[in-house]
N, C-alpha and C positions, 0 to 999 in steps of 0.2 A: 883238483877237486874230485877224489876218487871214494873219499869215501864224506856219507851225512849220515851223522851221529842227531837220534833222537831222545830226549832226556824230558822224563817227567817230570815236575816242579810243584805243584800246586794243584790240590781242588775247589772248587765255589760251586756255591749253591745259582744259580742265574735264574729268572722270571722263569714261569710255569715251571720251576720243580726240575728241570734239567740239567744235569750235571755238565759242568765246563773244567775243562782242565786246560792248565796254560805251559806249555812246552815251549821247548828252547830248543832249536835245531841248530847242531854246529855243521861246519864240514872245514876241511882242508883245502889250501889251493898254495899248491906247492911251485907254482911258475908265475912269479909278481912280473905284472904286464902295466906299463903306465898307459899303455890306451886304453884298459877294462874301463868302462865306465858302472857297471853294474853287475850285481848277479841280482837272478831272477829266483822267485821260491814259487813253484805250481805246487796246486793242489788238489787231491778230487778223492771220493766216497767208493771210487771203483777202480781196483787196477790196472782191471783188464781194460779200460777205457783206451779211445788211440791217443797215442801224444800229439802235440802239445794238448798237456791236463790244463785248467782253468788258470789263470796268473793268479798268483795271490799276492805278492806282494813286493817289491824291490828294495835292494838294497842295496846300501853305497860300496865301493870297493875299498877294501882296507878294512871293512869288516866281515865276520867269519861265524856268522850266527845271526839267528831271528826269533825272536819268542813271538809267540804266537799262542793264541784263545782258540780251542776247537772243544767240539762237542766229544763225550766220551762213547764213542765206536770207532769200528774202523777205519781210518782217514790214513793217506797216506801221500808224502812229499817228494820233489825230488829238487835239484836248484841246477839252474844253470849258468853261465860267465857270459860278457857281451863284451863289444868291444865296437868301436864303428866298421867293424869288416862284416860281425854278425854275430851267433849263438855258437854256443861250443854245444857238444853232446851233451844230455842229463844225465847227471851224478846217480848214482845209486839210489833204489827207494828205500823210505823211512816208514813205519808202519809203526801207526799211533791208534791204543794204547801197544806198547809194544809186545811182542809174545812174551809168555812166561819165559824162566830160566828155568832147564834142567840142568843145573851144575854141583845137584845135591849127591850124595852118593847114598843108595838105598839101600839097607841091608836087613838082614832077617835073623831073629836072635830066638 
């Protein structure tokens, strides 16, 4: 689980006028363990915060994604694996909405 892939999907309008976007975070976990019992998805508004960020939400093993409803600023994820021995390291962060792309080529004519 080295790298989480964060992928826009969807905007709604939600109560008082605020904008919700509903993302899909995938990641990888490239070492299948029959004792995982879960990965973990934190989440929090600041990244400099200390880890562990707030839990957001669990997920069963054998799956490799979580869509999720967040407001649109900067929020940002990371997941981690369990297993009954304990937590693995947190994966890489996801930063939602994600930064532009520069992958345009600029030219001057």
């Amino acid at each position: 689980m080295k790298k989480l892939i964060l992928l826009l999907s969807m905007l709604a309008l939600p109560a008082f006028g605020q904008i919700r976007t509903n993302v899909t975070l995938f990641w990888d976990y490239r070492w299948p363990d029959v004792t995982n019992t879960e990965f973990r998805v934190y989440h929090t508004t600041n990244a400099s915060s200390p880890k562990p960020w707030p839990f957001y939400r669990a997920i069963p093993v054998g799956v490799t994604n979580a869509d999720v409803a967040v407001m649109v600023n900067q929020q940002y994820f990371y997941v981690t694996a369990t297993n009954l021995l304990g937590e693995s390291d947190p994966s890489n962060i996801a930063l939602c909405p994600a930064p532009p792309r520069s992958d345009s080529t600029l030219r001057v004519k």
